[in-house]
Backbone as a chain_set.jsonl record, in Angstrom:
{"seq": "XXXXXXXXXXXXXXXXXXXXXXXXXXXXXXXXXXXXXXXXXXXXXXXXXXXXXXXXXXXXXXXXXXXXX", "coords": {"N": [[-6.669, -7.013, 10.415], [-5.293, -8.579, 12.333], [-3.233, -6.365, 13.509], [-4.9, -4.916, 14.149], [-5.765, -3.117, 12.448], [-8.539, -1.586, 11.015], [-9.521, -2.348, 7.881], [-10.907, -0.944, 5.369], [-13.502, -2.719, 3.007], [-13.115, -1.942, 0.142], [-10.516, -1.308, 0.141], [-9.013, -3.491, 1.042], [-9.235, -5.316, -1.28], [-7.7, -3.797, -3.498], [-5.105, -3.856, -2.136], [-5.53, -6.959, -2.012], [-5.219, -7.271, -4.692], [-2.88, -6.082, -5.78], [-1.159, -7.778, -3.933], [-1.794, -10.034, -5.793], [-0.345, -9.157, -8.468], [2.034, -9.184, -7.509], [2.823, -12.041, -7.449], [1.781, -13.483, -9.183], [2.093, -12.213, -11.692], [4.883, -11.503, -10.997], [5.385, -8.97, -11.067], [7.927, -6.382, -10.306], [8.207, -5.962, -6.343], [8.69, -2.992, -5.957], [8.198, -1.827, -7.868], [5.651, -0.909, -8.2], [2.854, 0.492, -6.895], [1.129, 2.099, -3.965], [-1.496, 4.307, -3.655], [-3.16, 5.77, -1.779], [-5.323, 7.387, 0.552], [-6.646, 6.334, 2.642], [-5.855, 5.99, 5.725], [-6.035, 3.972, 7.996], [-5.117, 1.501, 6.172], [-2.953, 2.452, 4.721], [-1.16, 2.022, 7.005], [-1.435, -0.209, 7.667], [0.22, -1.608, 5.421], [2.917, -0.548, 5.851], [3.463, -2.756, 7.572], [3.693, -5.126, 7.148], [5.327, -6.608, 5.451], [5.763, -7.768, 3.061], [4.052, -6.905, 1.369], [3.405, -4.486, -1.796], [4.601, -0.677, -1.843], [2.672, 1.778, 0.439], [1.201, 4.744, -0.433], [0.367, 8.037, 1.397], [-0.865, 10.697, -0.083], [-1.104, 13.295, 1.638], [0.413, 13.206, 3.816], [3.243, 14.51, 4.991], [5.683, 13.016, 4.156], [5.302, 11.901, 2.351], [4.784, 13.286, 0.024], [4.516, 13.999, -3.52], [7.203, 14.871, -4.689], [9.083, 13.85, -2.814], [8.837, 10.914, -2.886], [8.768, 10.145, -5.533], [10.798, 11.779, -6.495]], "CA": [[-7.327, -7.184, 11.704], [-4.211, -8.716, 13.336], [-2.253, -5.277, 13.379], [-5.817, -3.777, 15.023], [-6.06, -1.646, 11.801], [-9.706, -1.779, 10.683], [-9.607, -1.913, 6.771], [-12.434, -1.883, 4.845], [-13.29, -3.888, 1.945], [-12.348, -1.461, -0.677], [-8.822, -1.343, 0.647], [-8.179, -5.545, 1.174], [-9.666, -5.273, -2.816], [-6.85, -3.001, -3.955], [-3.966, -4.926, -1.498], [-5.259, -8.166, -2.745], [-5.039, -7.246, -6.008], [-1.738, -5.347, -5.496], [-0.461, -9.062, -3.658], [-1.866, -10.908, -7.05], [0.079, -8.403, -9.366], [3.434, -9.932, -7.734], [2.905, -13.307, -7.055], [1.456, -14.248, -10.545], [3.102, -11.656, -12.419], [5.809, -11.057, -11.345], [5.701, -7.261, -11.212], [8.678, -6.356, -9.16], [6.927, -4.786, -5.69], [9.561, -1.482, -5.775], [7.468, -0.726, -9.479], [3.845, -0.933, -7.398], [2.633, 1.78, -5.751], [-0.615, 1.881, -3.502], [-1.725, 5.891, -3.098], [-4.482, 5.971, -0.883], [-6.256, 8.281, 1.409], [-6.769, 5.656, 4.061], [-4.741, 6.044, 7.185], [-5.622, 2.405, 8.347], [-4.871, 0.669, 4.988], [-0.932, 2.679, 4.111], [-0.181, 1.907, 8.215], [-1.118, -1.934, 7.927], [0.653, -1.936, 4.431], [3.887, -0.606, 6.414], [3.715, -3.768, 8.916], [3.02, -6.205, 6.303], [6.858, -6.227, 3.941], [5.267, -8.914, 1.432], [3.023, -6.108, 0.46], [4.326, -3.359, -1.978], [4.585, 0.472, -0.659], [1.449, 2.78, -0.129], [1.933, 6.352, -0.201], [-0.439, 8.712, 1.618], [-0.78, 12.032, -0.556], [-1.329, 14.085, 2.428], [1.326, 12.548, 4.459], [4.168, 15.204, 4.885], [6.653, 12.359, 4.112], [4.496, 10.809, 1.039], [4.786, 14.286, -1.275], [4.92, 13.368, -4.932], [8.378, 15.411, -4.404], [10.199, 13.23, -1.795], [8.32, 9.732, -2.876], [9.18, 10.405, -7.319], [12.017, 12.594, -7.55]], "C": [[-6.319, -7.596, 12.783], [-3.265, -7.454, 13.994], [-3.458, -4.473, 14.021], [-6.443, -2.983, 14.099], [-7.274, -2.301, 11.234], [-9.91, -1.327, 8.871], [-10.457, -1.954, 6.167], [-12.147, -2.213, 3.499], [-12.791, -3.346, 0.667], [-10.666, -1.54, -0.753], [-7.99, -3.031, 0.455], [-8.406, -5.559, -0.426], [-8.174, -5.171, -3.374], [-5.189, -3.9, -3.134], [-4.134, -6.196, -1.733], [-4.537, -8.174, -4.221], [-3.549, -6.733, -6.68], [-0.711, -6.507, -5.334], [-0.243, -10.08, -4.817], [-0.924, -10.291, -8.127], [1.404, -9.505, -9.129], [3.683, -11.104, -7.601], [2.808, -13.943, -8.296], [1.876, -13.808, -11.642], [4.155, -11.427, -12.798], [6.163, -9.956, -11.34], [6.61, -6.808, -9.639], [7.602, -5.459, -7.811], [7.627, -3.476, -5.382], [8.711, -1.263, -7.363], [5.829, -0.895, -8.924], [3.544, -0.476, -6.8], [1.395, 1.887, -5.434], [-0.562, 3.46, -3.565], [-2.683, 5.708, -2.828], [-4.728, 6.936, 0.711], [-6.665, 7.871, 2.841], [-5.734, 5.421, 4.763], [-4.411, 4.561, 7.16], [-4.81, 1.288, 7.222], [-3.071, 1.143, 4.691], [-0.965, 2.142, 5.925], [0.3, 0.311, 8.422], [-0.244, -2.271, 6.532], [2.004, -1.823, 5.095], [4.186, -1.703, 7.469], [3.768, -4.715, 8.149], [4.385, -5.898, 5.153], [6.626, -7.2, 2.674], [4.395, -7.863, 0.355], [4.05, -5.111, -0.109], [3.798, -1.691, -0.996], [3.383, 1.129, -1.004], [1.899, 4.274, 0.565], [0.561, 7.118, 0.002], [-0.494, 10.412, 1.188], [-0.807, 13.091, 0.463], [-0.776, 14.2, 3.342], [2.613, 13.691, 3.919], [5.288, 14.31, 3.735], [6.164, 11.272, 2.517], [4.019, 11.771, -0.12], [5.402, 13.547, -2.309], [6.716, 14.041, -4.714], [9.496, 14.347, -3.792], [9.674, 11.816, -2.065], [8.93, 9.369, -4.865], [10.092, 10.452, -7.565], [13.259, 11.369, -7.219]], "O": [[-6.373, -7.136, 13.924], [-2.604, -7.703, 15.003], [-3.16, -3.362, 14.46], [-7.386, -2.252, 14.401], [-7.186, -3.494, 10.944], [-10.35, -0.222, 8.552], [-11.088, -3.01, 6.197], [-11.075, -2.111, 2.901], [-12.072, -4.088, -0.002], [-9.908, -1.815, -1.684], [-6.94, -3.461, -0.023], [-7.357, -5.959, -0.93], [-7.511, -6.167, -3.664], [-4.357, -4.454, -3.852], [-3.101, -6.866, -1.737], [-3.624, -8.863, -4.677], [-3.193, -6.958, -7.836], [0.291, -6.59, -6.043], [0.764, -10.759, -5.015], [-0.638, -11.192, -8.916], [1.805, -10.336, -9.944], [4.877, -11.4, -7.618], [3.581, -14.854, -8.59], [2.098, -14.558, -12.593], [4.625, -11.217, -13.916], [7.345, -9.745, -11.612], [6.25, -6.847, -8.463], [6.671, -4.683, -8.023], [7.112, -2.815, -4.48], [8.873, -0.134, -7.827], [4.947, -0.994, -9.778], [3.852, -0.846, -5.667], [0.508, 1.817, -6.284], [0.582, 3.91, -3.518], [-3.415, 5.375, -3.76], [-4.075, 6.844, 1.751], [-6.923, 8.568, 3.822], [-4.791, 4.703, 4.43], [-3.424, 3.959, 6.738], [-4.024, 0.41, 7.579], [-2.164, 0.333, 4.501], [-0.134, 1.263, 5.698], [1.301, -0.258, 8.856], [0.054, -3.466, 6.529], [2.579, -2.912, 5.087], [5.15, -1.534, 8.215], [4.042, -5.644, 8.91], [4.343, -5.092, 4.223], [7.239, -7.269, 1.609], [4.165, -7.935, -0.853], [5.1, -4.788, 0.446], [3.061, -1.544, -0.021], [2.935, 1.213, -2.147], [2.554, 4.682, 1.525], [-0.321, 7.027, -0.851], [-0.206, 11.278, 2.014], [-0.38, 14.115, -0.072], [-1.084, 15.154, 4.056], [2.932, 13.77, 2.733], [5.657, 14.822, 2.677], [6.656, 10.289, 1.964], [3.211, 11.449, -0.991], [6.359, 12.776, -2.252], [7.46, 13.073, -4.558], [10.593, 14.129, -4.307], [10.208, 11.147, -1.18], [9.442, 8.296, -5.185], [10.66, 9.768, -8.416], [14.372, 11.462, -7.737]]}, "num_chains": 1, "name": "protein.A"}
């Protein structure tokens, strides 16, 4: 909501749960990958560097190709 981007509750779910993975785990956040469909949710994940990366399948720049290889 600070960043304007309107996420909905599915999304904060999946980025909480994403935030809990490395905080209590431990799971480095370069091995955590969000892929989601929502615009608002990968743009506020790019503003936000505590969070790990989300990759938009449909996103020229977020092909399994150039995001994998």
């Amino acid at each position: 909501m600070k960043h304007k981007n309107h996420v909905e509750l599915p999304g904060l779910i999946v980025v909480a749960t994403a935030k809990y993975l490395i905080d209590f785990y431990d799971i480095p956040k370069n091995k955590l990958h969000i892929i989601t469909l929502d615009s608002a949710l990968w743009k506020g994940t790019k503003k936000i560097p505590e969070l790990p990366n989300a990759y938009d399948p449909t996103n020229i720049n977020d092909r399994f190709e150039q995001v994998f290889a």
